[in-house]
MIKEGU-431259 format. One record per atom (N, C-alpha, C): x, y, z. Coordinates in steps of 0.001 Angstrom, whole numbers, padded with zeros to 6 digits, always signed. Atoms other than C-alpha are relative to their C-alpha. Layout:
residues N
XYZ ...
This chain:
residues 74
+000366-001088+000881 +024040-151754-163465 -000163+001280+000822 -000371-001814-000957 +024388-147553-162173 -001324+000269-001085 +001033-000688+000678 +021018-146111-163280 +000038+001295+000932 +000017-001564-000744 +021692-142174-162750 -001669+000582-000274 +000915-000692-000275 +018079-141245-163027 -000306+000648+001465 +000723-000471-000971 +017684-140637-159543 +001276-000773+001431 -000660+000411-001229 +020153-141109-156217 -000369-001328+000892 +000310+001447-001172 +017762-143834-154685 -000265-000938-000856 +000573+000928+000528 +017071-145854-157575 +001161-001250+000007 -001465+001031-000259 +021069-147517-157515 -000020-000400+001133 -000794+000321-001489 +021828-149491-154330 +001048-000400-000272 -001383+000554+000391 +025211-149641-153555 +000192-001270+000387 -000611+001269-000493 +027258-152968-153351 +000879+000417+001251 -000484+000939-000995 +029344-154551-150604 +000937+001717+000274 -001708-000839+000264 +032627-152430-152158 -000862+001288+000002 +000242-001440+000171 +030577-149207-152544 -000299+000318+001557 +000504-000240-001271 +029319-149451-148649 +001274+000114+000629 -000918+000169-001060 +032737-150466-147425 +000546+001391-000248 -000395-001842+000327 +034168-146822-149244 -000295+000889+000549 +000690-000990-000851 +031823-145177-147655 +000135+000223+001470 -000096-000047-002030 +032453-146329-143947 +001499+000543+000249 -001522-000354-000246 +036061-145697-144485 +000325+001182-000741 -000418-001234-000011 +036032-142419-146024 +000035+001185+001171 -000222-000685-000776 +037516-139617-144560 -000927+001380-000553 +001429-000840+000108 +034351-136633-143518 +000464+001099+000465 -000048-001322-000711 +034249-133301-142049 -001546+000519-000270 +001141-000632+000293 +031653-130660-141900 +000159+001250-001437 +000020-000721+000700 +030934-129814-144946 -000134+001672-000520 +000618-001808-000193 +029217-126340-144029 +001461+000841+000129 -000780-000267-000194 +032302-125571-142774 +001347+000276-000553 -000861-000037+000557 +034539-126221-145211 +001120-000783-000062 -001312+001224-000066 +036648-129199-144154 -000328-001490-000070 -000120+001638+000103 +035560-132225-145589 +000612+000185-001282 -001154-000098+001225 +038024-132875-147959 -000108-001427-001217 +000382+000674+000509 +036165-135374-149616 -000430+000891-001214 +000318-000948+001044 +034233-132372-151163 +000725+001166-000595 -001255-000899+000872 +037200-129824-151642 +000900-000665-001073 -000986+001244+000692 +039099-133109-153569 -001241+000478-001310 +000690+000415+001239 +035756-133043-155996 -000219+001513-000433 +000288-001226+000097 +035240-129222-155919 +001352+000188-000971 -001150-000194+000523 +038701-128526-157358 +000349-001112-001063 -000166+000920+001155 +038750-131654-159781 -000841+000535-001356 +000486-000362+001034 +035683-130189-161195 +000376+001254-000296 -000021-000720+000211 +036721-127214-161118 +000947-000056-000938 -001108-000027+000654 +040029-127915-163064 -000582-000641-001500 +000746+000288+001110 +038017-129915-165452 -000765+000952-000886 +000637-000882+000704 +036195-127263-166645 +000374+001694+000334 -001083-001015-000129 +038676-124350-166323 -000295+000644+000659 +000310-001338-000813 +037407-122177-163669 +000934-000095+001641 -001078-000134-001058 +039054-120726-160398 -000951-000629+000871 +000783+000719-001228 +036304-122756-158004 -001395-000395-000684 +000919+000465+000089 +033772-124927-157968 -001169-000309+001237 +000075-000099-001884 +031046-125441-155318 -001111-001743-000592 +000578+001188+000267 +029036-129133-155118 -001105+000399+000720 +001215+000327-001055 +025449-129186-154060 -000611-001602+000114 +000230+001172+000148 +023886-132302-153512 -001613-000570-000597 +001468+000966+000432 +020625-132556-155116 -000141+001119-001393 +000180-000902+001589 +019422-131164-159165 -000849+001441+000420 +000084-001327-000382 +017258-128912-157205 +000978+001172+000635 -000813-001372-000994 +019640-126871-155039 +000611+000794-001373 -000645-000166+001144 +021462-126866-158387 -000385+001080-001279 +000780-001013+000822 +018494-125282-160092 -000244+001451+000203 +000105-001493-000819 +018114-122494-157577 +001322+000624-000118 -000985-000770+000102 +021719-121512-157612 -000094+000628-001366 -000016-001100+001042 +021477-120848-161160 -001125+000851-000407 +001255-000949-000063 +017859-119456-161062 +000607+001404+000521 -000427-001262-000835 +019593-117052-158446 +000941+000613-000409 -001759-000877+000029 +022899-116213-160177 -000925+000845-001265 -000017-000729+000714 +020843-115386-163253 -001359+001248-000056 +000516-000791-000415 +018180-113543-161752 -000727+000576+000924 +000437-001440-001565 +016678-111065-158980 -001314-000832+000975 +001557+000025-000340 +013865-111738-156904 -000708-000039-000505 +001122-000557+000139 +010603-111881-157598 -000316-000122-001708 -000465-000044+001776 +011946-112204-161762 -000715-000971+000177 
């Protein structure tokens, strides 16, 4: 069973660990893991826009749009 409430509440199986050791990484900061440009551009195509950016947690998520939709100190 995948319970999305929360990143640590799923442990992965066998097949989800082995995916993981054998994906191909980079530095993300940087711009070349192409793990996350593959999902950046999927979602982005999914939902019609010219770029997408991935953060990895609901907070970071919250602050970007706190910040896109307003100022400091707001």
């Amino acid at each position: 069973m995948i319970d999305l409430r929360s990143d640590t509440v799923t442990r992965p199986s066998a097949a989800m660990r082995q995916v993981m050791a054998q994906a191909e990484v980079g530095d993300d900061v940087w711009g070349d893991d192409p793990t996350v440009q593959q999902l950046e551009a999927l979602a982005a195509a999914m939902i019609g826009k010219e770029a997408a950016l991935f953060v990895p947690s609901g907070t970071q998520s919250n602050l970007c749009a706190l910040l896109t939709h307003c100022q400091r100190g707001d």
